[in-house]
C-alpha beads as a LAMMPS data file, in Angstrom:
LAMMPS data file: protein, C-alpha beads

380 atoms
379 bonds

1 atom types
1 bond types

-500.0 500.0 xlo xhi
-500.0 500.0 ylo yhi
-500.0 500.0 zlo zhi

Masses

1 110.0

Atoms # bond

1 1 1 -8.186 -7.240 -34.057
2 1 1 -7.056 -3.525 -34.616
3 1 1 -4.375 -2.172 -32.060
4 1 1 -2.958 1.006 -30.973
5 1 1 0.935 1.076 -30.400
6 1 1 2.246 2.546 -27.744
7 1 1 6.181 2.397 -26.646
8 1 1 5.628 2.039 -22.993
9 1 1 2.424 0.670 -21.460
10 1 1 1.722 0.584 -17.512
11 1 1 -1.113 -1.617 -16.090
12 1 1 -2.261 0.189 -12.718
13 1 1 -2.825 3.609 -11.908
14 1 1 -2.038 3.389 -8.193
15 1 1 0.498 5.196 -6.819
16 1 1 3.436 3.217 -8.220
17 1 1 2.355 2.975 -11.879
18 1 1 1.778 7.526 -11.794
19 1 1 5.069 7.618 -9.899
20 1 1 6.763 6.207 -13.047
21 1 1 4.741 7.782 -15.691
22 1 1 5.726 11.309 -13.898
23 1 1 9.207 10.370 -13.236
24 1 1 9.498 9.653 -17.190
25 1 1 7.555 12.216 -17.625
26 1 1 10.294 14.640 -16.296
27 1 1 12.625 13.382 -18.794
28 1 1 10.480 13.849 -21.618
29 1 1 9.669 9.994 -22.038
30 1 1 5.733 9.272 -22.261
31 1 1 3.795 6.212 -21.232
32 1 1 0.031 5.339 -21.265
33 1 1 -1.541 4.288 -17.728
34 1 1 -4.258 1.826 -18.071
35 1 1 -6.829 1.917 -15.030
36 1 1 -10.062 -0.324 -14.742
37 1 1 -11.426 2.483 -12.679
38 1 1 -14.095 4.822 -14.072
39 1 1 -12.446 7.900 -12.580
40 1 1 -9.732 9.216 -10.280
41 1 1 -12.421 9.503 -7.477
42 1 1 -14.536 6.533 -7.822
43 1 1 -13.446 4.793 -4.575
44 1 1 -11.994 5.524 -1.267
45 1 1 -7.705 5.654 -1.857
46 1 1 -7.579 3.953 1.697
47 1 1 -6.244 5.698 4.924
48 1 1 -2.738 7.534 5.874
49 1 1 1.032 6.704 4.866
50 1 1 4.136 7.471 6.478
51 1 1 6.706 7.875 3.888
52 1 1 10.348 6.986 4.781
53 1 1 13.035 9.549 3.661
54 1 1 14.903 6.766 1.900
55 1 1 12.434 5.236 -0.321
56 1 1 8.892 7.032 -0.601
57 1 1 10.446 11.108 0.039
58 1 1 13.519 10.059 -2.339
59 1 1 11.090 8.881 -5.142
60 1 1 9.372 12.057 -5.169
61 1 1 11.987 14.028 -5.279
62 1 1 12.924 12.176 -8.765
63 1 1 9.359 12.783 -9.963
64 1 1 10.004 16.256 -8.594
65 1 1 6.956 16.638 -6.345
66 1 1 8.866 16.964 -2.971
67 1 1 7.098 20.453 -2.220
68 1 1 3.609 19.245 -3.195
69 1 1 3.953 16.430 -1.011
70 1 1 5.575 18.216 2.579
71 1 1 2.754 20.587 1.978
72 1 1 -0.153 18.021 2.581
73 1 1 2.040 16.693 5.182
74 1 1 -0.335 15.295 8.241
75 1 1 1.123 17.670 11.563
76 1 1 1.863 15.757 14.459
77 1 1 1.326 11.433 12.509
78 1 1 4.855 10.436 13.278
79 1 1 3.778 9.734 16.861
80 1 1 3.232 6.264 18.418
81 1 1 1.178 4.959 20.922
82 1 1 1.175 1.371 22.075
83 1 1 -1.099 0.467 24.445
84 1 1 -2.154 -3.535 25.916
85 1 1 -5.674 -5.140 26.088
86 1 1 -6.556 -3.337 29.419
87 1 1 -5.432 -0.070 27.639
88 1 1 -2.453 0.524 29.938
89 1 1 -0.262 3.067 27.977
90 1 1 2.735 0.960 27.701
91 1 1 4.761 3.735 25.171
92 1 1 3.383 7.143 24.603
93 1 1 6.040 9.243 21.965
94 1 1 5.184 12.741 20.201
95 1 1 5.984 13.355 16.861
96 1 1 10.058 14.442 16.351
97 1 1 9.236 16.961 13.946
98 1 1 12.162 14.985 11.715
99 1 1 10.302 14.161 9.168
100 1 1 12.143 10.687 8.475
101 1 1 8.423 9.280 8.141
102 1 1 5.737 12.449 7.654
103 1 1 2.119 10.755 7.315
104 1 1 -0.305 11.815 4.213
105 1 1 -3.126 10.917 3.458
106 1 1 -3.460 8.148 0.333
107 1 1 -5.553 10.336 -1.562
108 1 1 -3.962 13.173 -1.213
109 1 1 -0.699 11.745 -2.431
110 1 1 -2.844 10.738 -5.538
111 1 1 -4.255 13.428 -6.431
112 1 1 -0.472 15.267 -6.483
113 1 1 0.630 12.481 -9.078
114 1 1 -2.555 12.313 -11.202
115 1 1 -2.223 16.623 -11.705
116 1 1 1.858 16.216 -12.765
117 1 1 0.662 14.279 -15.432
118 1 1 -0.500 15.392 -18.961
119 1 1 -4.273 15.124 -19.981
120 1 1 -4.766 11.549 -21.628
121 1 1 -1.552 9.830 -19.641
122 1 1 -3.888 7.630 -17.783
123 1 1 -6.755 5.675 -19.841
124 1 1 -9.697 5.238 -17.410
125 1 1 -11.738 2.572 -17.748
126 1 1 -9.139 0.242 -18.998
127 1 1 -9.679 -2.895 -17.410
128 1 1 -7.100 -5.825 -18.577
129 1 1 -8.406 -9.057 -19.575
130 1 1 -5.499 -10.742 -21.237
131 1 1 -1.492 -9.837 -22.122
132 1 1 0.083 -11.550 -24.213
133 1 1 3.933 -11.610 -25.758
134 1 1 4.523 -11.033 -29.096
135 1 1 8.136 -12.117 -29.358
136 1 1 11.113 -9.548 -29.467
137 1 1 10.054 -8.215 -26.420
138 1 1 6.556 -6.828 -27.551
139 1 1 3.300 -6.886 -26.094
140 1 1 -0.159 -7.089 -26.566
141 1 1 -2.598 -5.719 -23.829
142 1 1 -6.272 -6.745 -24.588
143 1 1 -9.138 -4.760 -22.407
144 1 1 -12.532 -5.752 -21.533
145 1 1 -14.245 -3.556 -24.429
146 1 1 -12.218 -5.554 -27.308
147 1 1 -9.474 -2.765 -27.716
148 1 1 -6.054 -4.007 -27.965
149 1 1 -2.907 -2.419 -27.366
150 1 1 0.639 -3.545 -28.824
151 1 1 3.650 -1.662 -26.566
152 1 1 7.309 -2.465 -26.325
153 1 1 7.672 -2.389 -22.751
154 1 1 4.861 -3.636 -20.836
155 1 1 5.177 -2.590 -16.816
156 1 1 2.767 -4.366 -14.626
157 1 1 2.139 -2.210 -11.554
158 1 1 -1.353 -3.499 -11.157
159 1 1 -1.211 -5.133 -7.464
160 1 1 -1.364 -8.468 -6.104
161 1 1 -3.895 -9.894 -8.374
162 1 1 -1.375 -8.807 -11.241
163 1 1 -2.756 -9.701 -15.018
164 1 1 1.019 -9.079 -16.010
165 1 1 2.730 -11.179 -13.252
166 1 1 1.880 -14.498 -14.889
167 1 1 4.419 -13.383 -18.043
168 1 1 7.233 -13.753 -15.357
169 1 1 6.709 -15.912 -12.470
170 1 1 3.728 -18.710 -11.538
171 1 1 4.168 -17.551 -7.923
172 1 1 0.714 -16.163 -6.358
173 1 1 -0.323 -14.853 -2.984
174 1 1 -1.003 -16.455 -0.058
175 1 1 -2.936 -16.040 3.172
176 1 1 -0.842 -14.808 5.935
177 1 1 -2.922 -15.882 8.396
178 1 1 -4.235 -12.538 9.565
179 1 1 -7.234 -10.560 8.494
180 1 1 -8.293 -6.716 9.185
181 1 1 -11.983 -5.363 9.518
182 1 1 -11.477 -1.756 9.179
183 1 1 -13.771 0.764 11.045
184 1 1 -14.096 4.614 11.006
185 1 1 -14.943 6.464 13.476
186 1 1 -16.405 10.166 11.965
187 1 1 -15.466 13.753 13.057
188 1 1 -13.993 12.224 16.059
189 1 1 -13.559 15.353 18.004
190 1 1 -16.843 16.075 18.220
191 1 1 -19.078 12.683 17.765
192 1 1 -16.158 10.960 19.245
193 1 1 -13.820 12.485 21.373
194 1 1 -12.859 9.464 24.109
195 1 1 -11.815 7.717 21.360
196 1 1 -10.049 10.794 19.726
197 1 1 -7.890 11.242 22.815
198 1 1 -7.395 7.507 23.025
199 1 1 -5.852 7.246 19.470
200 1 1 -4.209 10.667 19.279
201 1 1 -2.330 11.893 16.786
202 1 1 -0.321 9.501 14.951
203 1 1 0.024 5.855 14.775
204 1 1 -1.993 3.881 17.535
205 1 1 -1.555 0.026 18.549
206 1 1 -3.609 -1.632 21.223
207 1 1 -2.525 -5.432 21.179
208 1 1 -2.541 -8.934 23.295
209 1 1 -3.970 -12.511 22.502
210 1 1 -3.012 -12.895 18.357
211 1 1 -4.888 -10.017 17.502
212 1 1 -5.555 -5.936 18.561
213 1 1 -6.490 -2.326 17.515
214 1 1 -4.418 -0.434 15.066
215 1 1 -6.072 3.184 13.892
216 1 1 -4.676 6.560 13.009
217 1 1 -5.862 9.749 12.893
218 1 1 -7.025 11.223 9.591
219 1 1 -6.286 14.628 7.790
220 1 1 -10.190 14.888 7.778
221 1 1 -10.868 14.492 11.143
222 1 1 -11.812 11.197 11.473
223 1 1 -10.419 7.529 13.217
224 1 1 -9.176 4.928 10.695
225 1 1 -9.237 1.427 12.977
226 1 1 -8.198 -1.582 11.799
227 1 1 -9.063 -4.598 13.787
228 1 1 -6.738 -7.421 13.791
229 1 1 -7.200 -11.048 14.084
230 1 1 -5.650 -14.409 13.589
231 1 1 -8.674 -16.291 11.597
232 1 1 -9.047 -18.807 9.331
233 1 1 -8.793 -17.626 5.408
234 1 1 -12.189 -17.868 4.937
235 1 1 -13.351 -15.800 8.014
236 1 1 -13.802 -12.453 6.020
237 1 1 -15.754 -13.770 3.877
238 1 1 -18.113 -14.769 6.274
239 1 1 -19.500 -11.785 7.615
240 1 1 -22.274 -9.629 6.360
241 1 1 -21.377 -6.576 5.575
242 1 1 -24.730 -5.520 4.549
243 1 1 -24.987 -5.557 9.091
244 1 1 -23.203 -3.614 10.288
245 1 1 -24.967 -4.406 13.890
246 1 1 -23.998 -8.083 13.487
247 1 1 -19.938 -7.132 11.975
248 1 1 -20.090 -5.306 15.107
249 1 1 -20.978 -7.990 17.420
250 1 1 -18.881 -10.767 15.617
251 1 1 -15.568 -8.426 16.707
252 1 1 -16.975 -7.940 19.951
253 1 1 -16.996 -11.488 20.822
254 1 1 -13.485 -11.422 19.554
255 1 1 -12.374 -8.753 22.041
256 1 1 -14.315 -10.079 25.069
257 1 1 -12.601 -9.129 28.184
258 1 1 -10.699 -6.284 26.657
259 1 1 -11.029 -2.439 28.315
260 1 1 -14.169 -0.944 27.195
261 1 1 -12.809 2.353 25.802
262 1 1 -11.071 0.196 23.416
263 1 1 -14.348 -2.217 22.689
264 1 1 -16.022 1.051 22.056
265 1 1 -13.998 1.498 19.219
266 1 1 -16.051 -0.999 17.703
267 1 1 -19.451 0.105 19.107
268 1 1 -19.421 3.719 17.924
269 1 1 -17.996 2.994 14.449
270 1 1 -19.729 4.988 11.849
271 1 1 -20.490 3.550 8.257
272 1 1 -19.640 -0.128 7.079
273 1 1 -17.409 -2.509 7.561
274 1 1 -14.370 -3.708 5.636
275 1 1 -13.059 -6.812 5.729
276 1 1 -9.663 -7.617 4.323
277 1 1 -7.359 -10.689 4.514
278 1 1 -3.605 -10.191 4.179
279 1 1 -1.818 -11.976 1.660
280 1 1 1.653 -11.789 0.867
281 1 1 3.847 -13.292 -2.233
282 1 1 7.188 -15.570 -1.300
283 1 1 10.069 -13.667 0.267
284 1 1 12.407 -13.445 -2.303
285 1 1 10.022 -13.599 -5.224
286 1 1 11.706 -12.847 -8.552
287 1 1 12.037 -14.166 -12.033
288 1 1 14.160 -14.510 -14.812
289 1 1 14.874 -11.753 -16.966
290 1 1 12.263 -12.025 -19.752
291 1 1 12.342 -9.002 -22.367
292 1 1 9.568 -6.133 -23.116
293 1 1 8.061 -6.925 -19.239
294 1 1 8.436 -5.826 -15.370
295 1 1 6.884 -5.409 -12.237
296 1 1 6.849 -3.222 -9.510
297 1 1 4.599 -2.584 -6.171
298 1 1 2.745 -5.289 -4.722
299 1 1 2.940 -6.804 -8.768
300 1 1 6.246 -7.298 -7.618
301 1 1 6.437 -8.459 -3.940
302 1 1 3.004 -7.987 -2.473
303 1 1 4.083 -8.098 1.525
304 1 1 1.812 -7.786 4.895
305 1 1 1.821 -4.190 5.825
306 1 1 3.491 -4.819 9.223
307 1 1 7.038 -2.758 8.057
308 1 1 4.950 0.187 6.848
309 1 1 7.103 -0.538 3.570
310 1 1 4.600 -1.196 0.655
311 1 1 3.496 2.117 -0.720
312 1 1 7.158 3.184 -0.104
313 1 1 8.305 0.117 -2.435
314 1 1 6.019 0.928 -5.218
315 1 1 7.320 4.611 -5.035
316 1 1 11.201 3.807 -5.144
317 1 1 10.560 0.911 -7.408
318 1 1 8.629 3.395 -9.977
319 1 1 11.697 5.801 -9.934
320 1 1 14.564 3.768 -9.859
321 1 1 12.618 1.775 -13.112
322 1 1 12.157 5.356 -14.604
323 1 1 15.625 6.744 -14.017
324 1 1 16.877 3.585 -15.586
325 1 1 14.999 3.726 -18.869
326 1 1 16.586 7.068 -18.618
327 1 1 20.002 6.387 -18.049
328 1 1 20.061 3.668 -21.267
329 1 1 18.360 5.187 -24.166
330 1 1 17.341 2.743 -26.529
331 1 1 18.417 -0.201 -24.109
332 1 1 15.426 -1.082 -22.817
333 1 1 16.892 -4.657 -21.665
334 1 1 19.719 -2.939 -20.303
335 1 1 17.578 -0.442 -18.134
336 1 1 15.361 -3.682 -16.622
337 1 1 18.383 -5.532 -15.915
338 1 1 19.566 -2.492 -14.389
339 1 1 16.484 -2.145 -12.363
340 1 1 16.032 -5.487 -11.225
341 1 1 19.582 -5.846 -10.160
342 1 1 18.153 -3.252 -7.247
343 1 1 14.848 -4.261 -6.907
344 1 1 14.959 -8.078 -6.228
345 1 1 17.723 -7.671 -2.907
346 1 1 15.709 -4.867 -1.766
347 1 1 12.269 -6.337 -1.667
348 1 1 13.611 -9.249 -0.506
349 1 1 14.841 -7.849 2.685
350 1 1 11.920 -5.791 3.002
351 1 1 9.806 -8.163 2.799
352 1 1 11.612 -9.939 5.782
353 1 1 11.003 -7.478 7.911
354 1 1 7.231 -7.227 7.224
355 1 1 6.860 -11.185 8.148
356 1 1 9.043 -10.776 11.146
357 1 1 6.297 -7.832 11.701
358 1 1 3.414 -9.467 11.518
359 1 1 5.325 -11.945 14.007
360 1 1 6.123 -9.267 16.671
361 1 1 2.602 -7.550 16.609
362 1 1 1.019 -10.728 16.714
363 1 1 3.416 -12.650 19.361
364 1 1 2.113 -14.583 22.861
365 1 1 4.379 -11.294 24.117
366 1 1 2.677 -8.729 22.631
367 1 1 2.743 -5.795 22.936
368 1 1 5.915 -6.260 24.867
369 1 1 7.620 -7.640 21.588
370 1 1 6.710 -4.085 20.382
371 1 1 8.041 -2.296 22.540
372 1 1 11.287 -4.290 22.469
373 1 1 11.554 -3.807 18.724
374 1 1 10.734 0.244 18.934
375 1 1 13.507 0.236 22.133
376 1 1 16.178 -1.524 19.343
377 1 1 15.261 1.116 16.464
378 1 1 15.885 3.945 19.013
379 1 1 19.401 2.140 20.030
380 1 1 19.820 1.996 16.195

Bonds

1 1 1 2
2 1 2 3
3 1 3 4
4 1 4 5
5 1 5 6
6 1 6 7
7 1 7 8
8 1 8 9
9 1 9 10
10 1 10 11
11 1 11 12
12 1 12 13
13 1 13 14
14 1 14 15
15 1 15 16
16 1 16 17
17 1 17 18
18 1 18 19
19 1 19 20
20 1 20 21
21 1 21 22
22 1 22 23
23 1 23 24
24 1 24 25
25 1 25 26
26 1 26 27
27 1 27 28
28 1 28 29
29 1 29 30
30 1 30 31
31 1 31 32
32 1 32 33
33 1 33 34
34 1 34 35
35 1 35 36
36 1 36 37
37 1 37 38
38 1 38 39
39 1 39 40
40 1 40 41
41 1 41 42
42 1 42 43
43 1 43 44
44 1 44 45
45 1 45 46
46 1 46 47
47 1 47 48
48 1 48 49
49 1 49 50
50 1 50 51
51 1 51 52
52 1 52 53
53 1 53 54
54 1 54 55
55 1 55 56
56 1 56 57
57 1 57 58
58 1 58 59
59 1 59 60
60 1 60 61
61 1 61 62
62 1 62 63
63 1 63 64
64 1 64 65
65 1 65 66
66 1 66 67
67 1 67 68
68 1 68 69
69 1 69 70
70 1 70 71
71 1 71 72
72 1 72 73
73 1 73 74
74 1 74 75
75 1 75 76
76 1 76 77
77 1 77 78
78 1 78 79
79 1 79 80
80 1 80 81
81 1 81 82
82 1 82 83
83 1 83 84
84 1 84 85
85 1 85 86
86 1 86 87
87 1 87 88
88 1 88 89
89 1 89 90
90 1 90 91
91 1 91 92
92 1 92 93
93 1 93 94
94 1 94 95
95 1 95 96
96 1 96 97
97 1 97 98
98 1 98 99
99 1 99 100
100 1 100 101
101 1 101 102
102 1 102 103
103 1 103 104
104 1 104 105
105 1 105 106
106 1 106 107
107 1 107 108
108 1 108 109
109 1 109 110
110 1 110 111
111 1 111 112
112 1 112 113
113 1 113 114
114 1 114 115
115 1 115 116
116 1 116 117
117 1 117 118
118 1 118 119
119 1 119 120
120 1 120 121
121 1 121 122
122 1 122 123
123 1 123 124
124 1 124 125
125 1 125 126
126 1 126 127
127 1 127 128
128 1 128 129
129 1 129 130
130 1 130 131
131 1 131 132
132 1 132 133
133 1 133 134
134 1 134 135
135 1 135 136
136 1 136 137
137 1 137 138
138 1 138 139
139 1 139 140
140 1 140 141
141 1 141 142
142 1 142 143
143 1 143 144
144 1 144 145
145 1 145 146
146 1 146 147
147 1 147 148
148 1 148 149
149 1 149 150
150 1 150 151
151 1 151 152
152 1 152 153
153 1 153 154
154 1 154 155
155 1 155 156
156 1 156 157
157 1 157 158
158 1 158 159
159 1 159 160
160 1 160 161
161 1 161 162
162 1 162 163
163 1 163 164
164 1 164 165
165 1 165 166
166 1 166 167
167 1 167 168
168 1 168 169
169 1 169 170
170 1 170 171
171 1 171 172
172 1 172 173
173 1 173 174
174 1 174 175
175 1 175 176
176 1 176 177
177 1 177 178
178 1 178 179
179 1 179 180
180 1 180 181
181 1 181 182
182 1 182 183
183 1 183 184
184 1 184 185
185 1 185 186
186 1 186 187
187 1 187 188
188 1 188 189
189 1 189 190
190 1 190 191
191 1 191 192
192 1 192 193
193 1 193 194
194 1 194 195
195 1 195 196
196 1 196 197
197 1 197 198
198 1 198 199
199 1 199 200
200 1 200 201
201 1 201 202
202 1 202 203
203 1 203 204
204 1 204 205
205 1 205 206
206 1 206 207
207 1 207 208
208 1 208 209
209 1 209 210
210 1 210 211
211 1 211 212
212 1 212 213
213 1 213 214
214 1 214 215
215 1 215 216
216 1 216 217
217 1 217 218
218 1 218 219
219 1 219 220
220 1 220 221
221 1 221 222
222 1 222 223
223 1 223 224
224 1 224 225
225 1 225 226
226 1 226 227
227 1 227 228
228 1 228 229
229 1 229 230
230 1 230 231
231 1 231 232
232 1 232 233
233 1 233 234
234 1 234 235
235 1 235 236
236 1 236 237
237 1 237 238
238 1 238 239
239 1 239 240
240 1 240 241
241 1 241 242
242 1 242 243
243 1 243 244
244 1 244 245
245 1 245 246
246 1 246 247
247 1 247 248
248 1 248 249
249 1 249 250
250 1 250 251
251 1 251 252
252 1 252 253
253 1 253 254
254 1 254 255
255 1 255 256
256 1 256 257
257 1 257 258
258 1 258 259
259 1 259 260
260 1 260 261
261 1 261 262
262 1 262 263
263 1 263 264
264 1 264 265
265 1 265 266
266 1 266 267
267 1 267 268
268 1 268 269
269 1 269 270
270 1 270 271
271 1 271 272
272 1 272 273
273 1 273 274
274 1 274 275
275 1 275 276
276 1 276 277
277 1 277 278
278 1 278 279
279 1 279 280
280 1 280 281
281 1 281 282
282 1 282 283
283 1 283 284
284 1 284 285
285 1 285 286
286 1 286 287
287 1 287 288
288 1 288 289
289 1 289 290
290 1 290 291
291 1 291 292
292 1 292 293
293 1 293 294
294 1 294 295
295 1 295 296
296 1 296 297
297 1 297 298
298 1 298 299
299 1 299 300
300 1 300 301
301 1 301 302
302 1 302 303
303 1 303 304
304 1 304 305
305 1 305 306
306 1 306 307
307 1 307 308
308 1 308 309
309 1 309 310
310 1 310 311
311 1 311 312
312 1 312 313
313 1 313 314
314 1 314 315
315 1 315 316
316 1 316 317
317 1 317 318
318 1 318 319
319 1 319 320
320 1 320 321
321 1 321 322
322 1 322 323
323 1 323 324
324 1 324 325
325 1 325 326
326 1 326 327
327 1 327 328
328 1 328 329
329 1 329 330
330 1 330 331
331 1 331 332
332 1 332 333
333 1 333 334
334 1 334 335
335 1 335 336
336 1 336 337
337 1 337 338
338 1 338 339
339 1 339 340
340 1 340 341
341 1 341 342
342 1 342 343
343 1 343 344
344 1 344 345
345 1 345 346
346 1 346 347
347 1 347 348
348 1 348 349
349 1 349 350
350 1 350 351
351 1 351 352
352 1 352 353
353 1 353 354
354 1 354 355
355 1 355 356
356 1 356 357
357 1 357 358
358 1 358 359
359 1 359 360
360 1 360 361
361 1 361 362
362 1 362 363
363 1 363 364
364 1 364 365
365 1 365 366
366 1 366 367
367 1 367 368
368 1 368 369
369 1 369 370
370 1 370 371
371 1 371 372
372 1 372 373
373 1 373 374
374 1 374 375
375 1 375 376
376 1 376 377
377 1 377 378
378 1 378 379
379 1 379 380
């Protein structure tokens, strides 16, 4: 089998895997992105993020796309509203105006990273059907048409089903025990504006029982809501989301009793269903240093997204990997050690905090176990 060689080779086009080709970029080190999607458009990039000024805002400053990003900033998503199952408004806060955590939109953010990047960086339609080391720290990346690559540093940034994670570690994820259907609600204003003034503006949590409402506004107009339950693993999988009428009254039954304007939130969804089980690797997942290979973003330490910490992760991770391939030149073992020395402690406590998440939103207390939790980050 022919193969092209290619110095540094990142599996995953996602937001992690551009943030490091642009942050090498800057420093005049290319990389080739595979992606198994067609195109940059060909599916929904999922709803809004709030990116912390620490991780997520600090990574694109090293990619140098700080500007791009505050200008598709979402006006007013840092606020929170927690409300309980007979929609009582138990916390009600505006946005700061800090931003310590501006929202944008997922797609948005991708479309920044995708136009910082030269024509040809990413290699659509790549999908990965085997890696495979070479010795000396090479690699050879096989895709589904029979082309091979052969690349010196592989970086797997290709999410929790990783195809590179099995080089390092025989750790996979596991079921966390609670599974999202999300809903959208369109032009909301107009088609849907009870709701609308329900949600608000920013971040919105309605929650009692093991399970609840969490939805955001959207830069488009519209209502992202996830629904949250404790289910079996195999629950998801169980409805058909070719009916919507009959997703609808599944989750129904699951919020009996709870204040119609929030049941409606179910009732005048728009469009289908999506199910979607959280899994999560170990806390503390890691491996031994093994040469020519890495991982960042949910590769790395896939986590439930109850810290608002993952896309943040994937950012950081991608620059702190690029700036050290760019502080040791030629050191390419060097650089990962380098890297890893940061990444592993700070996934690790991350990843505590999303599990002790998922614990508080989903508590017999809830939402007062909220509440208590945003009352200690304000005393913080």
């Amino acid at each position: 089998m022919s193969s092209t060689h290619h110095p540094i080779v990142i599996v995953g086009g996602g937001l992690g895997g551009l943030t490091l080709a642009r942050v090498l970029h800057v420093a005049g080190v290319e990389a080739v992105v595979l992606d198994l999607e067609a195109g940059p458009h060909v599916r929904s990039q999922g709803g809004m993020l709030d990116l912390h000024r620490e991780s997520g805002q600090e990574a694109l400053h090293a990619a140098g796309l700080h500007e791009q990003f505050r200008a598709k900033v979402h006006p007013g998503g840092e606020a929170v509203r927690v409300l309980d199952r007979d929609a009582t408004v138990l916390l009600d806060e505006e946005d700061p105006g800090t931003y310590e955590r501006p929202e944008i939109d997922r797609g948005d953010l991708r479309d920044i990273l995708l136009r910082s990047l030269p024509e040809g960086t990413v290699r659509w339609h790549s999908k990965v059907t085997e890696v495979r080391a070479l010795g000396s720290g090479r690699h050879r990346v096989t895709l589904d048409d029979g082309t091979a690559l052969t690349t010196d540093l592989l970086v797997g940034a290709d999410g929790a089903w990783s195809r590179v994670r099995p080089l390092l570690s025989a750790a996979r994820p596991s079921y966390t025990g609670i599974s999202f259907v999300e809903l959208d609600l369109v032009d909301a204003d107009a088609r849907h504006p009870e709701a609308a003034a329900l949600i608000g503006g920013g971040m919105f949590f309605a929650l009692g029982g093991h399970k609840g409402f969490l939805a955001h506004r959207e830069t488009d107009g519209s209502l992202h809501v996830y629904t949250a339950l404790r289910v079996a693993e195999e629950w998801p999988a169980s409805l058909d989301v070719t009916d919507p009428d009959s997703v609808k009254a599944t989750l129904l039954a699951e919020f009996a009793g709870w204040a119609p304007a929030l049941r409606a939130l179910i009732t005048e969804a728009d469009g289908p269903a999506v199910p979607r089980p959280i899994h999560a690797l170990p806390v503390g997942h890691r491996w031994p240093r093994t040469p020519g290979v890495t991982l960042l973003g949910d590769a790395a330490h896939l986590m439930s997204p109850f810290a608002g910490e993952g896309a943040n992760l994937a950012l950081i991770d991608a620059a702190d990997l690029g700036r050290a391939l760019v502080a040791h030149p030629g050191d390419t073992e060097a650089a990962l050690a380098a890297y890893e020395a940061i990444l592993f402690p700070r996934a690790e406590s991350t990843a505590r905090d999303s599990a002790h998440g998922l614990d508080v939103l989903f508590h017999d207390r809830a939402p007062g176990t909220l509440i208590e939790m945003f009352a200690a980050f304000a005393e913080e």
